[in-house]
Backbone bond lengths (Angstrom), bond angles and torsions (degrees), N, CA, C in turn:
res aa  C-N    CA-C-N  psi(-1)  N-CA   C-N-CA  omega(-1)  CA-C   N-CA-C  phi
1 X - - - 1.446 - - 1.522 108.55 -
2 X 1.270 133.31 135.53 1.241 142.55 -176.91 1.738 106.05 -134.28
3 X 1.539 108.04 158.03 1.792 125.98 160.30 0.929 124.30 -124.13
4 X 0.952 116.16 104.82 1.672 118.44 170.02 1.554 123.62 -70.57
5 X 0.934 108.76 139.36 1.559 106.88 -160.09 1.788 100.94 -152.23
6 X 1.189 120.82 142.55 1.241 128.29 152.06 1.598 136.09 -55.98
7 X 1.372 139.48 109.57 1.080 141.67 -164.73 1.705 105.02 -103.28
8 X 1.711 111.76 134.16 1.567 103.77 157.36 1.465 123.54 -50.28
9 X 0.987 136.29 -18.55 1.473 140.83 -140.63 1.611 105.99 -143.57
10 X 1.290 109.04 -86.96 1.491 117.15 172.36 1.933 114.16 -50.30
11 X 1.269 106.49 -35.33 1.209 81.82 175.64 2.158 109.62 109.74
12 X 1.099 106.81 -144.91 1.663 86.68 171.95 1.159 87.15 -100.68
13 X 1.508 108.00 175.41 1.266 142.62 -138.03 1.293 140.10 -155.46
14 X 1.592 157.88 87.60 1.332 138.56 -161.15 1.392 97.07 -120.85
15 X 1.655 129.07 124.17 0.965 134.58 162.28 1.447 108.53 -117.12
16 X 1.635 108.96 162.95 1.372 105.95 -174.91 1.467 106.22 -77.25
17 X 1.365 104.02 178.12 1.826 122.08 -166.62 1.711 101.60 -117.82
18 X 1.233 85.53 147.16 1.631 96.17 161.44 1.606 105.09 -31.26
19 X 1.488 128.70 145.47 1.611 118.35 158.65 0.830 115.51 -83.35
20 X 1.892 134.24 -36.91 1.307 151.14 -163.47 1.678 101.62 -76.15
21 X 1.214 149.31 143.02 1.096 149.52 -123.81 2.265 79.02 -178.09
22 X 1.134 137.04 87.68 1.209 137.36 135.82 1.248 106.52 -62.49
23 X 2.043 108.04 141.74 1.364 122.55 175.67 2.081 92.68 -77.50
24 X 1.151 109.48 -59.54 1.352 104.10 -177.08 1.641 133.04 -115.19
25 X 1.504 99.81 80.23 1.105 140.51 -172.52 1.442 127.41 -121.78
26 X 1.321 125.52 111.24 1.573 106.44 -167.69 1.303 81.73 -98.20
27 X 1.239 149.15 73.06 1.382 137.49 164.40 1.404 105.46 -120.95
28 X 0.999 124.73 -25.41 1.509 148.55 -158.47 1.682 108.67 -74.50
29 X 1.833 102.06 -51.77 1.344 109.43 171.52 1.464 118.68 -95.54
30 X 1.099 114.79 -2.59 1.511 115.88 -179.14 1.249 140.22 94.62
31 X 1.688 96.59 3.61 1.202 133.04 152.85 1.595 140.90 4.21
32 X 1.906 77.74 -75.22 1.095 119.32 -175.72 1.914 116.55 -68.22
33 X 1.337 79.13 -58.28 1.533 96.99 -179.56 1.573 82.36 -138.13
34 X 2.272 78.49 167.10 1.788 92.98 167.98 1.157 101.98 -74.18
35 X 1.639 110.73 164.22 1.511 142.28 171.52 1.561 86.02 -84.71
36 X 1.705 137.41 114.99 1.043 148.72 150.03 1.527 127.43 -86.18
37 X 1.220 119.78 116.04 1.400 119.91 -179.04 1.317 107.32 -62.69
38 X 1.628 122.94 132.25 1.792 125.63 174.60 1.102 103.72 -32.77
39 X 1.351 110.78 148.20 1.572 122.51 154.43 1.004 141.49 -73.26
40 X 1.491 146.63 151.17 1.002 147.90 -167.87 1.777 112.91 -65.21
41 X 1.200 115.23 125.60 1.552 119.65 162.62 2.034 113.83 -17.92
42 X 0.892 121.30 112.38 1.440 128.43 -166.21 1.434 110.29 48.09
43 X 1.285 116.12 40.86 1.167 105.72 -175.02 2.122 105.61 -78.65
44 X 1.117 106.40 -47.81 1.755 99.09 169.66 1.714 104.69 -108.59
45 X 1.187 98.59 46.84 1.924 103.71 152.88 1.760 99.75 -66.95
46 X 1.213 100.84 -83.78 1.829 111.97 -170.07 1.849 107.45 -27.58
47 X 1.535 98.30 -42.66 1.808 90.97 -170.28 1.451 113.12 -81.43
48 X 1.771 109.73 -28.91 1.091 111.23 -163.93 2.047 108.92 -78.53
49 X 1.744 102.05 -24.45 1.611 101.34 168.11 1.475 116.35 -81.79
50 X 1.620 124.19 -1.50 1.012 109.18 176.51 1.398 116.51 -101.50
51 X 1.102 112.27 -21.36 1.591 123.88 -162.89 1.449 97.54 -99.82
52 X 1.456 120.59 -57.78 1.358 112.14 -171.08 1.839 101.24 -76.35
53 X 0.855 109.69 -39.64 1.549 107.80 -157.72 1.625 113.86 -111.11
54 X 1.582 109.90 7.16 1.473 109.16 137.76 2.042 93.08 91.58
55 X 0.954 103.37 -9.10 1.727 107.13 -179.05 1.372 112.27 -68.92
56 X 1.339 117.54 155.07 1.552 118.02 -174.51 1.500 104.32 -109.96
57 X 1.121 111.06 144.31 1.716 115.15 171.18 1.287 106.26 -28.51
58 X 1.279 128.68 -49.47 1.894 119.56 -177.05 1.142 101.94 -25.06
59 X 1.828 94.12 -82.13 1.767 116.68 -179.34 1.555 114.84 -29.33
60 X 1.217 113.71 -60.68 1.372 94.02 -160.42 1.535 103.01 -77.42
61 X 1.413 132.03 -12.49 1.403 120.04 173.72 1.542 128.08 -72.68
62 X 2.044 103.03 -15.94 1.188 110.78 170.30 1.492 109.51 -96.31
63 X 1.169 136.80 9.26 1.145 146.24 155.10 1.422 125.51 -72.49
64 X 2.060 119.51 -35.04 1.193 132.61 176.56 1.233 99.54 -102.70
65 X 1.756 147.78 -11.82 1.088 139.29 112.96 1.636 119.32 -6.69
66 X 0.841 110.62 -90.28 1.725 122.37 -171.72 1.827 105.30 -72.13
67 X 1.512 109.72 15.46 1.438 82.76 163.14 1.440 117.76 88.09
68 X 1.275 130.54 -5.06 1.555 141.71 -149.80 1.573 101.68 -107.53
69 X 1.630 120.99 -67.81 1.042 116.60 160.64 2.023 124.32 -97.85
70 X 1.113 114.51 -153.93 1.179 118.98 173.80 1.938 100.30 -178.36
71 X 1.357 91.02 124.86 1.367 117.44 -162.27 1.411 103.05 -112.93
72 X 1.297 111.55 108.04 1.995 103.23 171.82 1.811 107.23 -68.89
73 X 1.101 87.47 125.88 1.682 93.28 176.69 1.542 106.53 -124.21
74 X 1.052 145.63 87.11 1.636 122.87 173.66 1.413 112.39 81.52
75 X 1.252 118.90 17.82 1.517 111.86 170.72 1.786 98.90 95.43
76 X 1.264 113.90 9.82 1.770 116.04 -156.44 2.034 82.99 -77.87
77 X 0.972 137.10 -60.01 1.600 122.85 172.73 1.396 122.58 -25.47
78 X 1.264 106.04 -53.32 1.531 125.96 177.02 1.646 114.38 -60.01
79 X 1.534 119.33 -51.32 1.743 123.68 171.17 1.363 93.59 -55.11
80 X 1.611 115.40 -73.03 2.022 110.77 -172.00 1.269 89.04 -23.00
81 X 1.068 102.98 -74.98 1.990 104.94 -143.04 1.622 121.92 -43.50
82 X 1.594 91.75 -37.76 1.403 116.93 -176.32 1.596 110.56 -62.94
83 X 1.486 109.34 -53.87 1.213 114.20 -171.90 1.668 114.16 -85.72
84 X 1.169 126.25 4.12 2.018 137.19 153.14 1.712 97.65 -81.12
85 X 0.836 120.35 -17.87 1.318 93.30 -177.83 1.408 114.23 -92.66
């Protein structure tokens, strides 16, 4: 089972679906919550080292400095990538 869904970035999209199929479940149609398209590759690196793990923007910029993490900022994954090739 797959969803296709529209992405800001990627564009369209088919990811897989729940397998489990509840008759009475609003989770199923989206009901419940929105149906969210995946996120982007480091896309909550930056929030998730600052908020959960107490690091300051320095840190995590000398961290995507050296190669360690990679933080989507503005399409900044997408220029790297663009401009190695």
């Amino acid at each position: 089972m797959a969803l296709e869904m529209d992405h800001s970035v990627a564009g369209h999209v088919i990811v897989p679906a729940h397998p489990a199929k509840y008759s009475r479940s609003p989770i199923a149609d989206g009901s419940f919550a929105p149906l969210l398209p995946p996120p982007m590759l480091g896309e909550h690196t930056e929030e998730t080292l600052i908020n959960l793990l107490g690091m300051t923007s320095d840190e995590v910029d000398k961290l995507e400095d050296e190669g360690i993490v990679s933080c989507w900022r503005d399409s900044s994954i997408v220029k790297r990538a663009q401009s190695a090739a």
